[in-house]
C-alpha positions as CSV (number, residue, x, y, z in Angstrom):
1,X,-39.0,-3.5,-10.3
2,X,-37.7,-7.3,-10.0
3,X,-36.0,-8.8,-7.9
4,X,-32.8,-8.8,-9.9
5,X,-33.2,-4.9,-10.3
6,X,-29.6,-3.7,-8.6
7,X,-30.6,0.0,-8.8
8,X,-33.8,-0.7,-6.4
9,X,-34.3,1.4,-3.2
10,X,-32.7,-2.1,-1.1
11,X,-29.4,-2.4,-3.4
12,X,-26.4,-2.1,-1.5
13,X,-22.3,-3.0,-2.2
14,X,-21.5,-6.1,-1.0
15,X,-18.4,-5.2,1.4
16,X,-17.0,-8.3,0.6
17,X,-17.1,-8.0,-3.3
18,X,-15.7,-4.4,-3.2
19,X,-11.5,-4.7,-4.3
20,X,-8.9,-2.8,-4.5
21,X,-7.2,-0.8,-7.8
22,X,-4.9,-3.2,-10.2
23,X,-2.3,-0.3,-9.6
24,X,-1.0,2.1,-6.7
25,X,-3.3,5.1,-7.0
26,X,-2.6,9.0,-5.9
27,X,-5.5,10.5,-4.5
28,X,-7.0,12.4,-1.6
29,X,-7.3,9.2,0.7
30,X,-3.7,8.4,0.2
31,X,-2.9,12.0,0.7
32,X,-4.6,12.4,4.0
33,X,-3.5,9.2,4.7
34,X,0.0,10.4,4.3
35,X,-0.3,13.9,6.0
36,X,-2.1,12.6,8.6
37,X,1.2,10.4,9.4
38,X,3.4,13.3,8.4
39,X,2.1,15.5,11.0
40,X,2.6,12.6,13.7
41,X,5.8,11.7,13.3
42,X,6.6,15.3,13.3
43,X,4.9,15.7,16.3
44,X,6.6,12.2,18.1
45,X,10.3,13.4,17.2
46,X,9.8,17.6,17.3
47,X,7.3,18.6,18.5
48,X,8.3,22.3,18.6
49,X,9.1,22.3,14.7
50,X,5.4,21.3,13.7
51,X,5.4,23.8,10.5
52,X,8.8,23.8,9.8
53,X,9.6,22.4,6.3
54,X,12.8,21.0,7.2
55,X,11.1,19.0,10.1
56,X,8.0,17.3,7.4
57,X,10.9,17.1,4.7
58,X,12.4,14.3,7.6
59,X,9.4,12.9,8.3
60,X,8.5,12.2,5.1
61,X,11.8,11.3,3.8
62,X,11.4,8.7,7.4
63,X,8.0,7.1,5.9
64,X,9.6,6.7,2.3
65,X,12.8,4.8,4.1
66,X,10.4,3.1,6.1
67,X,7.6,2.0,3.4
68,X,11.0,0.5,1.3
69,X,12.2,-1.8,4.4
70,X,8.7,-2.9,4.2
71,X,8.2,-3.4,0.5
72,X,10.1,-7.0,0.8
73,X,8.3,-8.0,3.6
74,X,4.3,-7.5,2.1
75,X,5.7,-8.7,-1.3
76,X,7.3,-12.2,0.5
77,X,3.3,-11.7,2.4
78,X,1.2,-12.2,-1.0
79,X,3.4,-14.3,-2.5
80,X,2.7,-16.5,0.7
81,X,-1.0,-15.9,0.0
82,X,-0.4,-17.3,-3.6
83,X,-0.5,-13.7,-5.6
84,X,0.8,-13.9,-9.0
85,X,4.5,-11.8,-10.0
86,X,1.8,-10.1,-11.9
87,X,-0.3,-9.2,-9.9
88,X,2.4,-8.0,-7.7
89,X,4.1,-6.1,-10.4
90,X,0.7,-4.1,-11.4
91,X,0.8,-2.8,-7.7
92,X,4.1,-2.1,-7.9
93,X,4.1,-0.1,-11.4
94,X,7.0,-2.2,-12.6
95,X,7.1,-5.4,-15.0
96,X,6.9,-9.2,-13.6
97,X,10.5,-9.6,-14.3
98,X,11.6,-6.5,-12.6
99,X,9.2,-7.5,-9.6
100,X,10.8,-11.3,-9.3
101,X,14.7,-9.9,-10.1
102,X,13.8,-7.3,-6.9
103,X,11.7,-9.2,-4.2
104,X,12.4,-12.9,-5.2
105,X,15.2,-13.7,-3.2
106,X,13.4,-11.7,-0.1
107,X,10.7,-13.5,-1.0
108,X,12.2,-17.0,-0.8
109,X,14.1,-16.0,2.5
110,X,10.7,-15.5,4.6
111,X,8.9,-18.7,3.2
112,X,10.2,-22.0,5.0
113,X,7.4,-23.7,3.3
114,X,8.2,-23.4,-0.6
């Protein structure tokens, strides 16, 4: 073994090189994530209907409302940070174009300094 060996017994994964996926991902974290937040808003506006399909159909359809009033907001946030349209786009699953047409004008509204 030598000290450039990365598979020795002392390798670890940097925290700080680890990055996220180019593009929104489905998977169990998300899905606990989102079941985990389910459950609570549930819980927070009826309580008695925990189970109820009718009662997780509105919290869900709540998040979805809620994660679109937000979309403008993080986009205007890492175009502040200096993240490409493309970048942007990839996590969003649309093109560059479609991402500036959508979030540009929100984008320009929240930065003063541009």
């Amino acid at each position: 073994m030598t000290a450039e060996d990365t598979n020795g017994p002392w390798a670890f994964k940097d925290p700080w090189t680890i990055t996220y996926p180019r593009h929104a991902v489905i998977d169990d974290h998300s899905a606990a994530v989102l079941e985990d937040a389910a459950v609570e808003l549930t819980l927070l506006r009826s309580p008695m209907r925990l189970g109820d399909r009718l009662a997780e159909l509105h919290a869900v359809s709540s998040l979805r409302a809620q994660i679109h009033a937000w979309l403008p907001i993080v986009v205007a946030g890492a175009r502040d940070q200096g993240h490409t349209w493309d970048d942007i786009a990839a996590q969003l699953g649309v093109t560059p174009a479609a991402a500036r047409r959508r979030y540009r004008p929100m984008a320009r509204a929240t930065n003063h300094t541009r």
